[in-house]
C-alpha positions in Angstrom: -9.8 4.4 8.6 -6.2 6.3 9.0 -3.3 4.5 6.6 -0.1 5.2 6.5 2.2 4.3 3.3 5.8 4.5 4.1 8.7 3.9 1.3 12.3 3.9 2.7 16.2 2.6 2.2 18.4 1.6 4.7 20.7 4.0 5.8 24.1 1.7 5.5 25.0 -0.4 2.9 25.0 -3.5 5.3 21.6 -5.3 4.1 22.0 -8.5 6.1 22.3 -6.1 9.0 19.7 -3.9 8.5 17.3 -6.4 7.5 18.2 -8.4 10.9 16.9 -4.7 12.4 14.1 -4.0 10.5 12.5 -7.3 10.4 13.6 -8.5 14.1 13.6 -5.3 16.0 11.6 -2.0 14.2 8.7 -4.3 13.3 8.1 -5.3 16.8 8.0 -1.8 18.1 5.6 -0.7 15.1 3.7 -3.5 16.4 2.9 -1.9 19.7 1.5 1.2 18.6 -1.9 1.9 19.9 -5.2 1.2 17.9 -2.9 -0.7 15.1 -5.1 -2.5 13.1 -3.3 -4.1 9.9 0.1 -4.0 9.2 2.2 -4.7 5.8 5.7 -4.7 5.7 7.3 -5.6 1.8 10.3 -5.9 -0.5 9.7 -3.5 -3.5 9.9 -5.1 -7.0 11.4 -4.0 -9.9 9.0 -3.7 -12.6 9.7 -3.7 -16.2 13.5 -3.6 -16.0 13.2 -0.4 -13.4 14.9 -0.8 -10.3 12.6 0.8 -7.7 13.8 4.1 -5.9 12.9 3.0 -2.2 13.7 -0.8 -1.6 11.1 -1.0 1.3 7.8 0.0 1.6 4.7 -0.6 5.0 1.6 0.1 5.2 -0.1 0.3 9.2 -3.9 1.0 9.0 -5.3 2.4 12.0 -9.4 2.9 13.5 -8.1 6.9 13.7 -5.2 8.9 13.0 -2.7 8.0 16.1 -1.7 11.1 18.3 2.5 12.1 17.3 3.2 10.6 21.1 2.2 6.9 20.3 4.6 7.2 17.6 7.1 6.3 20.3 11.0 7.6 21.1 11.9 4.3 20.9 10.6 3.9 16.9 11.6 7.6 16.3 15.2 7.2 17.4 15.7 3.7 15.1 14.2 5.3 12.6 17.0 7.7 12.5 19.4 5.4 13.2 18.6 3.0 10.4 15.9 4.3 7.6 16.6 7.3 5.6 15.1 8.6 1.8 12.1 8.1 3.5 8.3 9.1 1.7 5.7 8.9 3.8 1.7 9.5 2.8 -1.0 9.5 5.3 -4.7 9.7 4.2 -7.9 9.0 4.9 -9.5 5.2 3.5 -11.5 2.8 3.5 -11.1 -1.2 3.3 -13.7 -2.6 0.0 -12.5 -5.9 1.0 -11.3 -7.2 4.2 -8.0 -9.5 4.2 -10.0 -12.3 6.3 -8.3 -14.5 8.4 -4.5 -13.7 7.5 -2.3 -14.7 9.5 1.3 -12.8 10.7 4.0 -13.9 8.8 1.7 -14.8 5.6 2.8 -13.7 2.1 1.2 -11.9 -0.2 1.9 -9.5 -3.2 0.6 -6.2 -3.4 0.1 -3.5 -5.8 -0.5 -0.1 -4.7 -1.4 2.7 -7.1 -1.4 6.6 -6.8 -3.5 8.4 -9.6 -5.3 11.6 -10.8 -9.3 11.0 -11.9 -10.8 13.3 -14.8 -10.0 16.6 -13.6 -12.5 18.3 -16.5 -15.7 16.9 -14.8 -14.4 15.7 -11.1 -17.4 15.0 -9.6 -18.5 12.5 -12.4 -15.1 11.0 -12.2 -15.4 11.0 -8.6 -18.9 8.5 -8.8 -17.7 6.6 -11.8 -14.5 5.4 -9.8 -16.5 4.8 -6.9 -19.7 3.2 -8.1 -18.0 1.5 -11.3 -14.2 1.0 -11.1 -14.3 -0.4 -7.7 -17.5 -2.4 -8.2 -15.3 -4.2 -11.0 -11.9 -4.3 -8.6 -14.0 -6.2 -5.7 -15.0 -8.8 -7.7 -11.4 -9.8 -9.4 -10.4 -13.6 -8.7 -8.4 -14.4 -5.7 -8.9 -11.1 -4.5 -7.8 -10.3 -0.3 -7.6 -7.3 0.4 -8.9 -4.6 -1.1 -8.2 -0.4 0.4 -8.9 2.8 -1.3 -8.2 6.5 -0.4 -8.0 10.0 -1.2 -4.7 11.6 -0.4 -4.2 14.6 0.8 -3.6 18.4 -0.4 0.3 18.3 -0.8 -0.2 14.8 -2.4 0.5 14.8 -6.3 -2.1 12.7 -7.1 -5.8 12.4 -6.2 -6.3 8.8 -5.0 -4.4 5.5 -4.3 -5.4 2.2 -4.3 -4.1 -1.3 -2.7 -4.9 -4.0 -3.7 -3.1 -7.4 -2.3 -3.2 -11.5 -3.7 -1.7 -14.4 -2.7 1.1 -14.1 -4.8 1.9 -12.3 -8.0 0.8 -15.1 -10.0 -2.5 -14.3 -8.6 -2.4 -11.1 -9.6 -1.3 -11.7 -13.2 -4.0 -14.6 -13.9 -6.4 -12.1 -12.1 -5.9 -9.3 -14.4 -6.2 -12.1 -17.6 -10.2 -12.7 -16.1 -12.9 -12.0 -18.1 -13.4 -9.1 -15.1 -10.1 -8.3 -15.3 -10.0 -7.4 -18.7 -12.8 -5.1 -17.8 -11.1 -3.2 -15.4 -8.1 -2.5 -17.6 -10.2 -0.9 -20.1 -12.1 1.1 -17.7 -8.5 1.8 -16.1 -7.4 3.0 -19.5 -10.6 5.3 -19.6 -10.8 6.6 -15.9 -7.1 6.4 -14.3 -4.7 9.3 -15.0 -0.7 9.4 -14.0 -1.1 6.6 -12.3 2.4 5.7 -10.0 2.6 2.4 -9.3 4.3 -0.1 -6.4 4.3 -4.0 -7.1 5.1 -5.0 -2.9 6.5 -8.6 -2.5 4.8 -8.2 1.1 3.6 -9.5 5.0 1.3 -9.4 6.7 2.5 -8.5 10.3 -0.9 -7.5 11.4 
């Protein structure tokens, strides 16, 4: 599959106003692009005390990349008009596991995670992340959705990884499992410069 990860602000300091846009009209318009097969939109969270950079991020997955013209005049021109700082990564993926029968409108909270592998051996790193680290991911409690990738060339990290739970309470009693555990050792041995997003998110598709 194509994804595209988008992080933005607002281009005025009106929020009430700009959320009224985003959520009521750029959403809808997103929605009508061709071959769109999931859809987040989210809140970013601060994490630690930091107040994040970009206070929106959204995520579109798609069965190919979409040709520039479905982007739309209509999307392009309110994207001017209203978004601005924007960072915007488009890559290649896969979905480990599939958010089953979500619903639009349904909350979630998401964690997405950009990050180098071993760059002394890369092909071992390479089939450890992908035959052990994400063997363990799958299988964390309460797990819904589950979406891995390599980013591209200009990208300053290697991969990224999303992983989304029905709240972040989910997420926190995940990462306290018994599997858990296990994957944040083998994080601390196999993930590198990892840059990471906590999404208080929706699904819109």
């Amino acid at each position: 599959m194509n994804f595209t990860l988008v992080a933005f602000n607002y281009q005025s300091d009106y929020l009430e106003a700009e959320e009224h846009n985003y959520l009521g009209h750029h959403v809808a318009l997103v929605k009508t692009l061709p071959g769109l097969r999931q859809y987040y939109t989210a809140r970013t969270m601060e994490h630690r005390g930091e107040k994040p950079s970009h206070f929106r991020h959204a995520l579109l997955a798609f069965d190919n990349a979409p040709a520039a013209p479905a982007i739309g005049a209509e999307i392009a021109a309110d994207t001017r008009a209203h978004l601005k700082d924007l960072r915007s990564l488009v890559f290649d993926g896969e979905i480990i596991v599939p958010f089953e029968n979500r619903k639009p409108g349904q909350k979630c909270f998401m964690m997405t995670a950009e990050f180098n592998l071993d760059k002394s051996n890369p092909e071992a790193a390479e089939k450890r992340y992908r035959e052990h680290h994400t063997g363990l991911a799958r299988r964390l409690p309460g797990l819904r959705n589950y979406m891995i990738g390599k980013l591209g060339p200009k990208a300053d990290r290697y991969r990224i990884a999303m992983l989304a739970f029905d709240s972040l309470d989910a997420f926190k009693e995940a990462y306290k499992s018994p599997v858990g555990t296990e994957l944040i050792k083998d994080e601390n041995e196999t993930i590198h410069d990892a840059r990471v997003h906590r999404l208080d998110a929706r699904v819109e598709v």
